[in-house]
N, C-alpha and C positions, 0 to 999 in steps of 0.2 A: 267305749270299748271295754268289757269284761275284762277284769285281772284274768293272767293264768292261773288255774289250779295249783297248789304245793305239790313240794315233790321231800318224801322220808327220805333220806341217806342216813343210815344207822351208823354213829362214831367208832362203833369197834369191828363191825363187818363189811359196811357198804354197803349191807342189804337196804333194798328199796322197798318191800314191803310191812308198811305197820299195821299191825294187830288193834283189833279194839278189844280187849279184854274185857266181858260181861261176869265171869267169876274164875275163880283158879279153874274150874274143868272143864271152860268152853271161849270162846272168844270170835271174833269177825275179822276178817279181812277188812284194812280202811282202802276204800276205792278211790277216795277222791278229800282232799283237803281245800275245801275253797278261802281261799284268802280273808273271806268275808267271815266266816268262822262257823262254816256247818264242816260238818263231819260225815260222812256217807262209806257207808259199808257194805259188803256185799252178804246174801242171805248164808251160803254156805258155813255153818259149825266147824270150829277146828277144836282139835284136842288140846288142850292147855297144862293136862295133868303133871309136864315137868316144871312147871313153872311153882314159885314159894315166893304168896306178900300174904301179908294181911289185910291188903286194899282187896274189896269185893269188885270194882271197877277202874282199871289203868289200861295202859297202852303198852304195846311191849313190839319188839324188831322180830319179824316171825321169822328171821335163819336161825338169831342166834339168842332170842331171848331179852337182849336188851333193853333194861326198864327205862326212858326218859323221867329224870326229876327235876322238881321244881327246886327254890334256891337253895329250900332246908332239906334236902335231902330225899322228899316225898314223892311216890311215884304219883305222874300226874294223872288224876282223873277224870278229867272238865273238857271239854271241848275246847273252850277261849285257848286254855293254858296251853295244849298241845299245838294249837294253830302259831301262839306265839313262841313257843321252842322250838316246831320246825323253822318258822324265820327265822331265830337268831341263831340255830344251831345246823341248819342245812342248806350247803349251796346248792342256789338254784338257777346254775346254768345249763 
């Protein structure tokens, strides 16, 4: 039997929806987080323009902005690394 899909829960809002950020003035909706470690996003463009890194690609909570980082401080850019901070940082019941 297939694992369930992840589920975002953003730590300062709750919001359930994560962003795939492709540069500061555009990004994706993430659809679907498989456990197995792909990343799927949906085709629609959002506006990113309030958003400030210097990373050309991260992940960010599309209510409220919130960047996921890795240990040193780094917003995360990689697929692996996201799959494994929503395990350890969002319950998933």
């Amino acid at each position: 039997m297939a694992e369930k899909n992840l589920k975002f829960v953003c730590p300062d809002c709750s919001g359930k929806k994560l962003i795939q950020a492709q540069s500061v003035m555009k990004g994706y909706e993430v659809e679907e987080l498989d456990p197995d470690g792909y990343v799927i996003t949906g085709d629609e463009e959002l506006d990113l323009d309030t958003l400030e890194t210097d990373t050309t690609f991260y992940y960010c909570c599309a209510d409220c902005d919130y960047i996921p980082e890795d240990d040193d401080g780094n917003p995360i850019s990689e697929d692996a690394d996201i799959i494994e901070w929503v395990k350890a940082n969002c319950s998933q019941e």
